[in-house]
C-alpha positions as CSV (number, residue, x, y, z in Angstrom):
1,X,0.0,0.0,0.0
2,X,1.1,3.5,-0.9
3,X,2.6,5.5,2.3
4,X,0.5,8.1,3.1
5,X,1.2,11.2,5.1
6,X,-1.0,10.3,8.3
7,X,-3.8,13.1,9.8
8,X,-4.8,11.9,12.7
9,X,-7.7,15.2,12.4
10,X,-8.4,15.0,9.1
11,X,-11.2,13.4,6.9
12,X,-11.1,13.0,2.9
13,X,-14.2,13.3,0.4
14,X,-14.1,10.3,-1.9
15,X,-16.8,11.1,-4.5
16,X,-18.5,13.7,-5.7
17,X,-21.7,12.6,-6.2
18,X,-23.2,13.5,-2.6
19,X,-25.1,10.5,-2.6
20,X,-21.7,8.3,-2.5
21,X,-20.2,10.4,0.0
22,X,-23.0,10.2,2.4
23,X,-23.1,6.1,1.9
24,X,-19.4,6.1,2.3
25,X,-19.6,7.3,6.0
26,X,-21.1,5.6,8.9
27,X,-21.9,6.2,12.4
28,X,-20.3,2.9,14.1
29,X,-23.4,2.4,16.0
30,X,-25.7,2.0,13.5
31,X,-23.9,-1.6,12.4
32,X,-23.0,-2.3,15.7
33,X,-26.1,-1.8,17.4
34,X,-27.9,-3.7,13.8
35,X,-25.8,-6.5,13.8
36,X,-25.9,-7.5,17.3
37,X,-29.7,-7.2,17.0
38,X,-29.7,-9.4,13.9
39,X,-27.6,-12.0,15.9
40,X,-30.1,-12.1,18.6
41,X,-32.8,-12.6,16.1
42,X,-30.6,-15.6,14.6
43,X,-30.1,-17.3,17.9
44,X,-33.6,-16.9,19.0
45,X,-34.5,-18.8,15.8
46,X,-31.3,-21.2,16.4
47,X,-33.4,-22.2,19.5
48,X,-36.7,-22.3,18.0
49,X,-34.9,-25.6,16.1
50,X,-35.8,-28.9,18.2
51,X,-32.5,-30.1,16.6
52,X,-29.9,-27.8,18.3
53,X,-29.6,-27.6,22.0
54,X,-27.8,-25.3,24.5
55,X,-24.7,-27.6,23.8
56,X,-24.7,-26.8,20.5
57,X,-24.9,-23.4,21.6
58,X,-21.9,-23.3,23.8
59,X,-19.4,-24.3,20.6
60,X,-21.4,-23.2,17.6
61,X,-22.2,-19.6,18.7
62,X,-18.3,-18.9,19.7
63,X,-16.8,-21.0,17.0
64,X,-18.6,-19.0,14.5
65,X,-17.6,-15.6,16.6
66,X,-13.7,-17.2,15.9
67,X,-14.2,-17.7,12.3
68,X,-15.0,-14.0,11.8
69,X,-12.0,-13.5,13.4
70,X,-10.3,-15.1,10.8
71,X,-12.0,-13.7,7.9
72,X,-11.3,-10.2,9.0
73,X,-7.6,-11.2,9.2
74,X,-8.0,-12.8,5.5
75,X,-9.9,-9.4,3.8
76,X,-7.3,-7.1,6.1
77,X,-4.4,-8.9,4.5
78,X,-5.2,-9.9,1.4
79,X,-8.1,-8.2,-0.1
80,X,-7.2,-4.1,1.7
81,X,-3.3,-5.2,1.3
82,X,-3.1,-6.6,-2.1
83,X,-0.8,-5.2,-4.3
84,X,-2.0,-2.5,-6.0
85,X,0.0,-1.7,-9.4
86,X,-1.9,-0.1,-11.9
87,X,-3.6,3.2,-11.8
88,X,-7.7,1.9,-11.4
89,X,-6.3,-0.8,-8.7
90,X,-4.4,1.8,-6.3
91,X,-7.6,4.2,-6.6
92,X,-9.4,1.2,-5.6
93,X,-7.4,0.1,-2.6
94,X,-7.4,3.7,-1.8
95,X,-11.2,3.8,-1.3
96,X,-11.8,0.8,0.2
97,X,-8.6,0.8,2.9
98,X,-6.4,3.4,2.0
99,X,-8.2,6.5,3.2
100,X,-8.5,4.9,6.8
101,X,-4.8,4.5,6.8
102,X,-4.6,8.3,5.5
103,X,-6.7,9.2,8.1
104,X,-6.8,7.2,10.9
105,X,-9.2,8.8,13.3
106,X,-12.2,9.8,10.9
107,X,-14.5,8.2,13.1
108,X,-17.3,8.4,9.7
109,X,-15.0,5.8,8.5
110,X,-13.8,3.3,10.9
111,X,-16.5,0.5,9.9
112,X,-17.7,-0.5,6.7
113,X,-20.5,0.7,5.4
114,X,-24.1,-0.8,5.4
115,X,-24.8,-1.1,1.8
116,X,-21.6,-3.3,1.8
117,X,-21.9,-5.2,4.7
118,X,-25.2,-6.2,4.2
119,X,-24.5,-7.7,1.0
120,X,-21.6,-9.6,2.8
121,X,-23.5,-10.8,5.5
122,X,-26.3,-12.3,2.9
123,X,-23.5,-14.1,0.9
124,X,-21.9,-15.5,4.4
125,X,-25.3,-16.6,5.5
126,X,-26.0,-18.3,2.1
127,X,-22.7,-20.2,2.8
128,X,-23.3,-21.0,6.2
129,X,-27.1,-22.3,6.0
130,X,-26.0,-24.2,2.3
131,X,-22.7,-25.5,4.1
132,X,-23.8,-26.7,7.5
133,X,-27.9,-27.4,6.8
134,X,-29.6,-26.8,10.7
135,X,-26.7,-25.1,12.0
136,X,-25.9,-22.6,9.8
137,X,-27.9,-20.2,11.8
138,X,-26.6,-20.5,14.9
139,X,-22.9,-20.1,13.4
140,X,-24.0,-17.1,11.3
141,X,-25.3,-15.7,14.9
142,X,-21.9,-16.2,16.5
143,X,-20.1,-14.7,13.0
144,X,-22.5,-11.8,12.9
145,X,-21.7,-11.5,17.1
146,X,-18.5,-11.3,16.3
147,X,-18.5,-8.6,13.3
148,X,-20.7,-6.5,15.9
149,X,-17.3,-7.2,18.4
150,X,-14.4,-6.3,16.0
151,X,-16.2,-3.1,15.6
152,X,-16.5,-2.0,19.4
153,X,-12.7,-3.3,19.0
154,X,-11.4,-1.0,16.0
155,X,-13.5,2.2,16.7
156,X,-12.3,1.9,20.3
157,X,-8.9,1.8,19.4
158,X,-9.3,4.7,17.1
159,X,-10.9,6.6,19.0
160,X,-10.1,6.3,22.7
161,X,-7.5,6.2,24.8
162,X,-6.1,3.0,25.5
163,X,-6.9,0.8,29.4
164,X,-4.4,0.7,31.7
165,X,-4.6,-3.1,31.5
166,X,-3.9,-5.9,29.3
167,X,-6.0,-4.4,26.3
168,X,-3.4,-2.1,26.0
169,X,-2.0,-5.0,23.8
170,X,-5.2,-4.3,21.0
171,X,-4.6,-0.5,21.0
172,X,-0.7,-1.3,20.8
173,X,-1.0,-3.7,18.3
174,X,-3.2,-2.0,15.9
175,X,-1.1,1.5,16.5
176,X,2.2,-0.7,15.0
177,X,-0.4,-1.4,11.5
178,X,-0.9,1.9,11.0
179,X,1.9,4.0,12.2
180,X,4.8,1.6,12.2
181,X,4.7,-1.4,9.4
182,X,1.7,-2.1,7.0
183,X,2.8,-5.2,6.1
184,X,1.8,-6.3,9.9
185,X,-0.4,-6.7,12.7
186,X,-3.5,-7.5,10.4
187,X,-5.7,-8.7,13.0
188,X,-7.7,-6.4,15.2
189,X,-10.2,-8.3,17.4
190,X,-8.0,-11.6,17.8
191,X,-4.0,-11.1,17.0
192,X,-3.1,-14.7,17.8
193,X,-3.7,-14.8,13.8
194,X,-0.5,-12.4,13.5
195,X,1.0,-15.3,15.8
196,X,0.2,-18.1,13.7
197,X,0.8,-16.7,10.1
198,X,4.0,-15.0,11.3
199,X,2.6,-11.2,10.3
200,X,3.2,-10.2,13.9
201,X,4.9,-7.5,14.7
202,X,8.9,-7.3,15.7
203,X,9.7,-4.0,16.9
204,X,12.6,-2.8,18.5
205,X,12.6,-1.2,21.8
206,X,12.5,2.3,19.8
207,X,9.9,1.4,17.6
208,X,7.8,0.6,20.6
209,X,8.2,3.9,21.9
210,X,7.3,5.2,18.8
211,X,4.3,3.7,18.3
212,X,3.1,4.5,22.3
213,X,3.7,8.6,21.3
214,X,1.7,8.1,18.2
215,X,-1.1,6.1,20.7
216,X,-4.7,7.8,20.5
217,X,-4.4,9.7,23.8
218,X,-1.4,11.4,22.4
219,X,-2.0,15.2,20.9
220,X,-0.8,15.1,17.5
């Protein structure tokens, strides 16, 4: 991806039909609050089914939370990371990734928006339900849960200051991505996929402090 000159204030217009501009933004709460709500529905209806019971709960619902998890990693890396080479294909990456690593903090822009995800969520649901017959609605509930999880996750880490606790690590992490190495740290809800598909970060003790100045509770 093309190094940008980061503004952690600044926002950028993408299109200039107004119409696109206004879909391109998002208040994070309307998913969030829309796709937990549509997870509830799916596992109300998961226990409506006299074939699953609350043990299938207990691995389904979580296992399918896991396998977002791993999907976002995937799209992250190699979908928003690809490499770009012509003209059309770094405009592209530009407006679906790019501008978020250009500016960082545009809280319009820190989830996906609706008209996209929706679509997404159908084609994942189709997959699910064709896939795993009875079941595929209680694992869509737990992928959905865990959509709705990544983005409390990534606009927190944006846009607040990081704990004084051990989810430090997530606002840390994430900080490295954009502000240290873009060829890292892909995973933002669950970095044990960094771990495994060695894209983890390995920075040296100055890097680190780098990256804790450039942390959202610092003035920039």
């Amino acid at each position: 991806m093309k190094d940008f000159k980061i503004d952690n204030k600044g926002s950028a217009q993408l299109f200039r039909n107004p119409v696109l501009e206004f879909l391109s933004r998002t208040n994070f709460l309307i998913p969030l609050i829309g796709y937990y709500a549509l997870a509830l529905i799916f596992l109300l209806l998961s226990f409506l089914d006299r074939e699953l019971t609350f043990i299938h709960v207990l691995w389904i619902f979580p296992l399918g939370m896991i396998t977002f998890s791993f999907v976002e990693y995937l799209i992250h890396r190699f979908l928003f990371h690809f490499n770009a080479s012509t003209e059309k294909q770094i405009e592209f990456q530009y407006n679906i990734h790019g501008v978020h690593h250009e500016y960082p903090r545009d809280k319009d822009r820190l989830v996906m928006p609706p008209v996209i995800s929706i679509f997404l969520a159908a084609f994942f649901y189709a997959v699910f339900v064709v896939t795993m017959g009875g079941y595929g609605k209680l694992f869509f509930a737990g992928f959905i849960a865990g959509y709705s999880t990544y983005l409390i996750i990534h606009y927190a880490v944006h846009a607040l200051k990081p704990p004084k606790n051990f989810l430090k690590h997530l606002w840390r992490h994430h900080s490295h991505h954009h502000y240290s190495s873009v060829h890292t740290a892909f995973s933002v809800s669950f970095p044990l996929w960094d771990i495994l598909f060695g894209t983890m970060p390995l920075a040296k003790d100055e890097e680190k402090k780098q990256i804790e100045n450039l942390l959202p509770d610092k003035k920039t």
